[in-house]
C-alpha positions as CSV (number, residue, x, y, z in Angstrom):
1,X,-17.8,-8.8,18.9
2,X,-19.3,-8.8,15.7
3,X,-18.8,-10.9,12.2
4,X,-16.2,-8.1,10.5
5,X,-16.2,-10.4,6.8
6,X,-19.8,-9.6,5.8
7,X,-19.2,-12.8,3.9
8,X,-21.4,-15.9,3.6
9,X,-17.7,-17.7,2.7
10,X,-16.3,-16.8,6.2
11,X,-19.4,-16.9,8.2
12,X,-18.4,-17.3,12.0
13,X,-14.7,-16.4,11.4
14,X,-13.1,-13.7,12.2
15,X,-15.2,-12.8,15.0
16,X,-13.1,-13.0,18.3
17,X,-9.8,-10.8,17.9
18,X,-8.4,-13.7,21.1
19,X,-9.9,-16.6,19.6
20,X,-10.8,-18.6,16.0
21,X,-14.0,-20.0,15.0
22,X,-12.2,-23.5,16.4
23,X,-11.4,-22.0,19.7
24,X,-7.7,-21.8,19.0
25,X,-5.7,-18.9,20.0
26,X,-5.5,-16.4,17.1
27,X,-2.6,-15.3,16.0
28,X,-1.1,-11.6,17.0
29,X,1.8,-10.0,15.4
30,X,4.1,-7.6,17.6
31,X,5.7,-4.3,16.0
32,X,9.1,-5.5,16.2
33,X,10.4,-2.3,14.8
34,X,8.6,0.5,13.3
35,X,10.6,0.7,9.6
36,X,8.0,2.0,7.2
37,X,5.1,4.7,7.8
38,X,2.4,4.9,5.3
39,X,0.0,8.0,4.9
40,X,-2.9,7.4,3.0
41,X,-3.7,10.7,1.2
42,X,-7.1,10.4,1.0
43,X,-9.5,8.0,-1.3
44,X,-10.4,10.6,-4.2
45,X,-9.1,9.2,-7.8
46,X,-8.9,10.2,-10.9
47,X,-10.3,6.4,-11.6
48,X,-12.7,3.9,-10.6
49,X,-10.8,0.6,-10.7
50,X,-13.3,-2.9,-10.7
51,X,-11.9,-4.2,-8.0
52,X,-10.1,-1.1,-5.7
53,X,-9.4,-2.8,-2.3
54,X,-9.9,0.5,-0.7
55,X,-12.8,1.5,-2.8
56,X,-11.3,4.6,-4.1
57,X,-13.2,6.6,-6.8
58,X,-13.9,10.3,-7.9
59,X,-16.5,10.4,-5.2
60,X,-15.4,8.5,-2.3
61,X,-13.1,11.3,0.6
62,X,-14.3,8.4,3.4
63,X,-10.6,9.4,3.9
64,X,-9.8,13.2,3.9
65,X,-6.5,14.5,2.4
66,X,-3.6,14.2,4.5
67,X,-2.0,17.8,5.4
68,X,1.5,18.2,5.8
69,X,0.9,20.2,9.3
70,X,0.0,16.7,10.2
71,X,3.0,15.1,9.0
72,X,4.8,17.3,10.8
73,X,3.6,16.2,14.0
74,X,4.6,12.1,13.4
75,X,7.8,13.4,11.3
76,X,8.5,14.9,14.7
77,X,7.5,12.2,16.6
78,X,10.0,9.9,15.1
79,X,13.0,12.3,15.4
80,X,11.9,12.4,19.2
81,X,11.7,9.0,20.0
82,X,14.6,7.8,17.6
83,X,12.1,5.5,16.2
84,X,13.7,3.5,13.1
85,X,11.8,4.7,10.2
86,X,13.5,3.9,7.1
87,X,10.4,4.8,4.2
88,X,7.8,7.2,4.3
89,X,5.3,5.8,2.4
90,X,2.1,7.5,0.2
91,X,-0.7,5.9,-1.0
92,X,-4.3,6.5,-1.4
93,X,-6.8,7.1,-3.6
94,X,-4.1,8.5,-6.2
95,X,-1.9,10.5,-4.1
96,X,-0.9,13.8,-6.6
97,X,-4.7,14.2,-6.1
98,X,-3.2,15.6,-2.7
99,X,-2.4,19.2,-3.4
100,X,0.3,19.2,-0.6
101,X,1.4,15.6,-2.2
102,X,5.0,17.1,-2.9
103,X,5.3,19.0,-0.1
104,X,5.0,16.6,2.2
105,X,7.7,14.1,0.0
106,X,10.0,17.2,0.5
107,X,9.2,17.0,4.3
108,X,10.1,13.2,4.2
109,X,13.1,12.9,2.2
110,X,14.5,16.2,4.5
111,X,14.3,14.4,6.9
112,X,16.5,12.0,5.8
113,X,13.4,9.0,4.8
114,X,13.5,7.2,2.0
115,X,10.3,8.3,0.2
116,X,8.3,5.9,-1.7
117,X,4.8,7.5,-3.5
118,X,1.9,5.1,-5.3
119,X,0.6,6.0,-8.3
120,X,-1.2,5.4,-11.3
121,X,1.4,7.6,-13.5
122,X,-2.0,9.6,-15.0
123,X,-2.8,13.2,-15.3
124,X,-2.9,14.0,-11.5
125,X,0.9,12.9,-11.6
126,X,1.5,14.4,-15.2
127,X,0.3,18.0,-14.2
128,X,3.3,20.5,-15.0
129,X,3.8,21.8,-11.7
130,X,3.6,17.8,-10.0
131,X,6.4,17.2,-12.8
132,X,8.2,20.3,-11.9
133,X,8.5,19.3,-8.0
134,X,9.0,15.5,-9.0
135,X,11.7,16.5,-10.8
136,X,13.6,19.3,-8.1
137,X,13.0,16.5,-5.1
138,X,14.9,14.0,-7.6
139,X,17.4,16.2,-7.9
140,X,18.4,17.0,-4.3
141,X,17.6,13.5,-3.3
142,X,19.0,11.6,-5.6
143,X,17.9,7.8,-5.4
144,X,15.6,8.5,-1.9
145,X,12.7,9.4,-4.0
146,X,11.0,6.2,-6.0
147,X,7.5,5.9,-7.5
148,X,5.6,2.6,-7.7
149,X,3.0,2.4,-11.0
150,X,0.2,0.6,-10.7
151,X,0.5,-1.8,-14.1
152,X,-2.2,-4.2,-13.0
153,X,-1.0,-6.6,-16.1
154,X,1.6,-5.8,-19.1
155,X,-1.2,-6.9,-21.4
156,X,-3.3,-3.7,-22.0
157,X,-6.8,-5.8,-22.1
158,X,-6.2,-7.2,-18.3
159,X,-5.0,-3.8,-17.5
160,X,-7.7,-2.2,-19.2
161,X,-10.7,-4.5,-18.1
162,X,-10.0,-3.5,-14.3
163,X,-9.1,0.3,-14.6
164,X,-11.2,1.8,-17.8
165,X,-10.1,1.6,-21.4
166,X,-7.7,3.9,-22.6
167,X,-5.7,3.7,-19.3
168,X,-3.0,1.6,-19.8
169,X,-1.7,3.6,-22.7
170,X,-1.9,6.8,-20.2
171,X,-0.1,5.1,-17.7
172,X,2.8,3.9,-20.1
173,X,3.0,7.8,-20.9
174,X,3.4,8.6,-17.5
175,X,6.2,6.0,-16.9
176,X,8.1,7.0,-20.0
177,X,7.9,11.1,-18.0
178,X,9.4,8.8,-15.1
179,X,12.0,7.2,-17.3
180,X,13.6,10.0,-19.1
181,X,13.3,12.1,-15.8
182,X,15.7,9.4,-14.6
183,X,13.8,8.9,-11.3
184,X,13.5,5.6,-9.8
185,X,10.4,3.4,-10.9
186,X,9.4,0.4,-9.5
187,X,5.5,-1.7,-10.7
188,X,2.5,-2.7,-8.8
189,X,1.1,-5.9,-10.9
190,X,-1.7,-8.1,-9.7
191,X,-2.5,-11.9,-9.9
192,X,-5.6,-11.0,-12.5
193,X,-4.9,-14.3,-14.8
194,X,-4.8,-17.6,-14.5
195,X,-1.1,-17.4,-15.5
196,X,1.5,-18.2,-13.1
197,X,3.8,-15.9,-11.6
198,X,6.7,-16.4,-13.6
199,X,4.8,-15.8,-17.1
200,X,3.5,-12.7,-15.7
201,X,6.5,-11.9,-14.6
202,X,8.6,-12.2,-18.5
203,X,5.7,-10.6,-19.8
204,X,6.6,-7.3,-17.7
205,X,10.3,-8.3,-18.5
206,X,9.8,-8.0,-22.4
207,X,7.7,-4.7,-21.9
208,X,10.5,-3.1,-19.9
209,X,12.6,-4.1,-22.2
210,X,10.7,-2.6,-25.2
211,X,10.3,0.8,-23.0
212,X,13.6,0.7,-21.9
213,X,12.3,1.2,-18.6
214,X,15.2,0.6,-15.6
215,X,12.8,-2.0,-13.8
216,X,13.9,-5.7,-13.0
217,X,11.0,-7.7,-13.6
218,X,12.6,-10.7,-11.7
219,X,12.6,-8.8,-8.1
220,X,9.9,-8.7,-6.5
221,X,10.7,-5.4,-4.8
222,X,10.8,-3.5,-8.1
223,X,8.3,-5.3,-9.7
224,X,5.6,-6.3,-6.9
225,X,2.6,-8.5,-8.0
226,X,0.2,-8.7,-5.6
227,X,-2.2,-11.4,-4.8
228,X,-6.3,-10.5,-5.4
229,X,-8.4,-9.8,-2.1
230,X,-11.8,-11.1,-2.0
231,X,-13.6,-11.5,0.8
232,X,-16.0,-13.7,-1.3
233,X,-13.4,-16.4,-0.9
234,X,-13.1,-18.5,2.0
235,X,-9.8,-18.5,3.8
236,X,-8.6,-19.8,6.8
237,X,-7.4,-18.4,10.2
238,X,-4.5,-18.2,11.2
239,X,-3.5,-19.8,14.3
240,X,-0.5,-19.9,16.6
241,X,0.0,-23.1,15.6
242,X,0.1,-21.6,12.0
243,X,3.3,-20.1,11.9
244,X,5.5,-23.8,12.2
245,X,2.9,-25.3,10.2
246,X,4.4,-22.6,7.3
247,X,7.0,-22.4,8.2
248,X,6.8,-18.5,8.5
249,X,7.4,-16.0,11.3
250,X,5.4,-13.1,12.8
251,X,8.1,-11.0,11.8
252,X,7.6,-11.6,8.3
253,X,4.2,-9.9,8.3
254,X,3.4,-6.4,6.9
255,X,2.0,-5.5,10.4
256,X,5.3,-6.4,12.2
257,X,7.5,-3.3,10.6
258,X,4.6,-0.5,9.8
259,X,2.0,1.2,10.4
260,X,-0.4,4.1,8.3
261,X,-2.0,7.2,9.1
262,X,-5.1,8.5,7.9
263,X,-7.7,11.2,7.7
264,X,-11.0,10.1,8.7
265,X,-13.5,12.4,7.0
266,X,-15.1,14.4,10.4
267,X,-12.7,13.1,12.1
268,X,-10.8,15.9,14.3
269,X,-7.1,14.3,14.2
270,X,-5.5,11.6,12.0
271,X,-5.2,8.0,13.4
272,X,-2.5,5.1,13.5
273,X,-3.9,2.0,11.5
274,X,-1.9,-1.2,11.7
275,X,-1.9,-1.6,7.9
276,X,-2.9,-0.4,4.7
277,X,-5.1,-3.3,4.2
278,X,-8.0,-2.1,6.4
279,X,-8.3,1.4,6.1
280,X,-12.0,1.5,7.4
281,X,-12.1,-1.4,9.9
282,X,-12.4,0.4,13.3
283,X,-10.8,-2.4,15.0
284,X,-7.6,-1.9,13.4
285,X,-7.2,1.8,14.5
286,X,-4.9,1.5,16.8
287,X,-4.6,5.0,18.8
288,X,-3.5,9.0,17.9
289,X,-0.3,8.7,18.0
290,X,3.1,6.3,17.0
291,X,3.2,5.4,20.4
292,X,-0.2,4.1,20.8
293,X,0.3,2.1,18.1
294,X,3.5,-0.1,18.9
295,X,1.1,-2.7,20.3
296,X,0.4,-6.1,19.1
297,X,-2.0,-6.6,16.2
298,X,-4.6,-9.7,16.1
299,X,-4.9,-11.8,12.5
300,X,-8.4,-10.8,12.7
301,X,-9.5,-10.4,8.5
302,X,-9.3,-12.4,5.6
303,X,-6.8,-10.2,4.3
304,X,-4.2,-10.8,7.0
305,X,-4.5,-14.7,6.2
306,X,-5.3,-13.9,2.3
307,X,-2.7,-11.1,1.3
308,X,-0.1,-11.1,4.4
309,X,-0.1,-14.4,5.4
310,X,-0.7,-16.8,3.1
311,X,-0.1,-14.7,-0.2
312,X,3.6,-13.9,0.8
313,X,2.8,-10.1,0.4
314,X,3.6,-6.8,1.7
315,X,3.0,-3.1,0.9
316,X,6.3,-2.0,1.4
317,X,9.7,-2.1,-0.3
């Protein structure tokens, strides 16, 4: 067993996956039904953000690209086992770094998923021939097929201090390509202030109004704000006792409803993670296959008490 923080904050937590630094039973979260799947398309980016959870960059292919042949194989896997996938869902790195990006959002949405792609709405998305499929897989799925911006803040300096200046204004270019192609849009935001949730949240309500972008600010489905993960902040762990102390339920955790696949670089075959969190944290690769992976998860990182736990939060729609 070894410390799996690195952090002086959470020294002698997170340690045993059975056990808390108190010696009380951790708590584990069962798959109660499989409902989203995530790929991660590999770590390359067009961008360097300041504080990329995931540490993706121009450089960093830690995570290969994800091939469609691959995709094939769980797409499969689900129609076999009548597993109840609802989304199919693409994240990264930026994912229309992926040059089978589309092709495997056909694959998806033929197969009758719900397909929802991340994205930072810049030039990988805004190449012609991206545009050109976009727009074809809108138009023979028709509402299946929605793309979530990452807007860190609706104030261009916030936005701009984490992701490089100049790239808010790019990524409101992108969103207006999305808005006049008529395809759903949804926002990524991020708790990057001091200002509560509901000022953030007008603040993306009066841009989307000035855009005339088709996004309710107020829902946190279409306009998710995420909280910040720092593993140089001390946090908790999350007991069995936990869950009537908040008044919350294993079933309202990420872990309890999906899964994501990945690409190891080396690696000879993809892998089932339990989240999308902890895309290099060995102990949360959880087997080859869908099956494998239907096992109970331990609360065993700051960011399942942080993000999942504690912050309310989930990846998915």
């Amino acid at each position: 067993m070894k410390d799996m923080t690195g952090s002086p904050a959470n020294k002698g937590k997170f340690i045993d996956p059975a056990i808390t630094a108190d010696g009380s039973a951790r708590a584990t979260v069962a798959l109660d039904a499989l409902r989203t799947l995530w790929v991660n398309t590999g770590t390359l980016c067009n961008i360097e953000c300041a504080n990329c959870y995931i540490e993706s960059s121009p450089q960093n292919d830690a995570l290969a690209y994800f091939r469609a042949a691959d995709l094939a194989r769980y797409l499969d896997e689900i129609r076999r086992d009548a597993l109840p996938v609802e989304e199919i869902g693409f994240t990264g790195g930026e994912p229309f770094m992926n040059p089978e990006m589309a092709q495997m959002a056909g694959m998806a949405l033929a197969a009758g998923h719900r397909v929802l792609i991340l994205t930072n709405a810049m030039r990988p998305m805004m190449r012609p021939s991206v545009r050109r499929a976009l727009t074809a897989l809108h138009a023979e799925h028709p509402g299946r097929l929605t793309l979530r911006v990452s807007l860190d803040h609706p104030r261009r300096a916030v936005h701009d201090a984490e992701r490089g200046a100049g790239t808010y204004d790019i990524t409101l270019e992108g969103m207006r390509w999305i808005r006049d192609a008529g395809i759903p849009c949804h926002v990524a935001g991020r708790s990057l202030t001091e200002e509560s949730e509901a000022d953030t949240r007008a603040a993306f309500a009066a841009l989307f109004d000035r855009e005339g972008f088709r996004i309710d600010a107020a829902n946190p489905a279409e306009t998710v704000i995420f909280p910040e993960m720092d593993l140089a902040v001390e946090v908790p762990e999350i007991t069995t006792a936990c869950w009537g102390i908040l008044h919350k339920s294993p079933s309202d955790v990420m872990c309890a409803s999906s899964r994501m696949l990945v690409h190891r670089k080396g690696a000879p075959r993809p892998a089932v993670l339990a989240c999308t969190l902890l895309a290099y944290d060995d102990a949360f690769e959880l087997g080859e296959t869908l099956a494998d992976a239907a096992r109970p998860v331990a609360l065993n990182h700051p960011h399942c008490a942080k993000f999942c736990v504690l912050g309310g939060a989930s990846c998915s729609a």
